[in-house]
Steps between C-alpha positions, in 0.01 A plus 500: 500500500846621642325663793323201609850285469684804688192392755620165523847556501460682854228285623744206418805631692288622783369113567771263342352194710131566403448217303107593424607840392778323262232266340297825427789634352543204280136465377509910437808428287309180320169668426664730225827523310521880501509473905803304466671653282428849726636263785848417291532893429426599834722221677800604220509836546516422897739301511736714241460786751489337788817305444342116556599280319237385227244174588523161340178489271217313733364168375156422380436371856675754699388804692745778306679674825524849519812649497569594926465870558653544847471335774187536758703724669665755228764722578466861368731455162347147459159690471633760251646251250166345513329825446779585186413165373140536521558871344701354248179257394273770458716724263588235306151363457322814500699628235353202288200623502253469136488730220164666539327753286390706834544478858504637832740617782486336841285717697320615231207490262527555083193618300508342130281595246538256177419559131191363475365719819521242755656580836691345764634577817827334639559409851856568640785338350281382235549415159332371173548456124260606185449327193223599306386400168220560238274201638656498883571682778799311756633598800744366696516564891877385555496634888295659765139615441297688249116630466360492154282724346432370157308625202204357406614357110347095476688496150822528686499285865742650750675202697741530799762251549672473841695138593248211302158687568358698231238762530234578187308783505332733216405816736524491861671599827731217705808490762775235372726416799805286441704401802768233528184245624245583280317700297135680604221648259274744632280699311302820542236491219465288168606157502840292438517166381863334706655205375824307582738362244565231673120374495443494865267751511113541356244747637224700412576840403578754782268810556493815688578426830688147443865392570722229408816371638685263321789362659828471304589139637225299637156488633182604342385846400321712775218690402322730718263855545675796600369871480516736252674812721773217567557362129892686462464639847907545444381822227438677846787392655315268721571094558237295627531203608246218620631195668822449336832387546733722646742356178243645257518894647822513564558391120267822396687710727836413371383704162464875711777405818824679416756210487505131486284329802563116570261282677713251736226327663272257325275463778414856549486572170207207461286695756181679420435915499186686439621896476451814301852620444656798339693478224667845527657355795637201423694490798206574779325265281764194513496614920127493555471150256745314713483657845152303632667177340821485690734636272795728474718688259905474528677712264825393303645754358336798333299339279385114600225441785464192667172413625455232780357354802527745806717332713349404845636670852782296671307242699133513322341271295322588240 
């Protein structure tokens, strides 16, 4: 959640007049308490570093302001405090990161095999936690991604919890996928049975070949057919991607590109990529996602990228 409030911090201070882009912000901070309580951290540690003096708390019927950046046109040092605040942000929320019984580096895979012979594969900077009992197997994915192998035992169902979806399964093979947006099913061979907490969700089981998203705020689940070879393409380092946002790959990236990378245009991020990108080059894989969409990378500092709109030529239009 702190990454997508670092998100709107920039976007925020890049457009403080955008008054649609403000509204967004405010329903993004309605439709769940844990967003705005990543916004309060976020905006805190900013303005602590930063020097800006904190925000009176917004009213039920106000658009909460962003704390101003720099002006449109920074100077050099006005850039680097922003880039030592934003630094600041990600140790401090980084380092808050869940206990977990395994997980992964960033850039890297982790092979676990558990006690009752089931195995799993972590994507990078993953993690999860194991509790298992005489009568049930639980897992909980607490970040990133993971591909189950689990032992066939129907005494003893194996469940994976990531966010409110749950994932049942006596013996099979399945991708869980939790991003800050949502979480996505899809399996290899057996079946899963999903279900949401909250009630908002009821389908038939999923087979080999099926996938689920299940978004973490709103709107209903999407279900859809994908190929086998692509079910955890990421286990071969490869990203595909079919007609998505340009929001939703650059969040998978973030867990294999060295450093923090910080999406300051809405509107670019909200367009649509179909690619085949490598993930053990996050960085000619970030280039060849935005490149054919208009964007750009700015660096700030050693370790934050900024990605947004390529600017047009003195005197063109875009």
């Amino acid at each position: 959640m702190w990454q997508a409030a670092m998100d709107w911090l920039l976007q925020c201070n890049a457009e403080p007049d955008n008054a649609l882009l403000h509204q967004a912000h405010a329903r993004w901070l309605a439709a769940d308490e844990r967003h705005a309580a990543a916004w309060r951290k976020v905006q805190k540690v900013w303005m602590l570093s930063a020097g800006i003096d904190p925000l009176e708390p917004p009213t039920a019927h106000q658009v909460p302001a962003a704390p101003r950046m720099a002006a449109r046109r920074r100077s050099w040092p006005r850039r680097a405090l922003a880039a030592s605040a934003l630094a600041a942000c990600v140790l401090l929320l980084v380092g808050r990161a869940p206990p977990a019984d395994y997980s992964s580096t960033a850039g890297d895979h982790r092979q676990v095999r558990l006690s009752d012979g089931s195995h799993i594969e972590l994507g990078s900077d993953s993690a999860i936690r194991v509790a298992f009992e005489p009568g049930a197997r639980a897992v909980t994915l607490l970040k990133g991604q993971a591909f189950f192998e689990v032992s066939h035992d129907a005494a003893r169902p194996f469940t994976v919890q990531a966010e409110d979806v749950k994932v049942t399964v006596t013996g099979t093979a399945f991708d869980v996928d939790l991003s800050r947006s949502a979480v996505s099913v899809a399996v290899q061979s057996g079946s899963v049975q999903v279900r949401d907490r909250r009630g908002e969700l009821a389908v038939p089981a999923l087979g080999a070949g099926d996938s689920l998203r299940v978004g973490l705020n709103q709107g209903p689940a999407q279900r859809s057919r994908v190929q086998l070879e692509q079910v955890a393409a990421w286990r071969q380092w490869q990203l595909l991607v079919n007609d998505r946002p340009l929001a939703e790959v650059i969040e998978q990236l973030r867990a294999y590109y060295p450093g923090v990378l910080l999406l300051q245009d809405r509107a670019l991020g909200q367009r649509r990529i179909t690619a085949s990108l490598n993930l053990r080059s996050p960085g000619s894989a970030l280039q060849l996602a935005i490149a054919p969409l208009g964007g750009q990378l700015t660096q700030w500092g050693p370790y934050i990228t900024v990605i947004r709109e390529r600017a047009s030529p003195p005197g063109k239009k875009k």
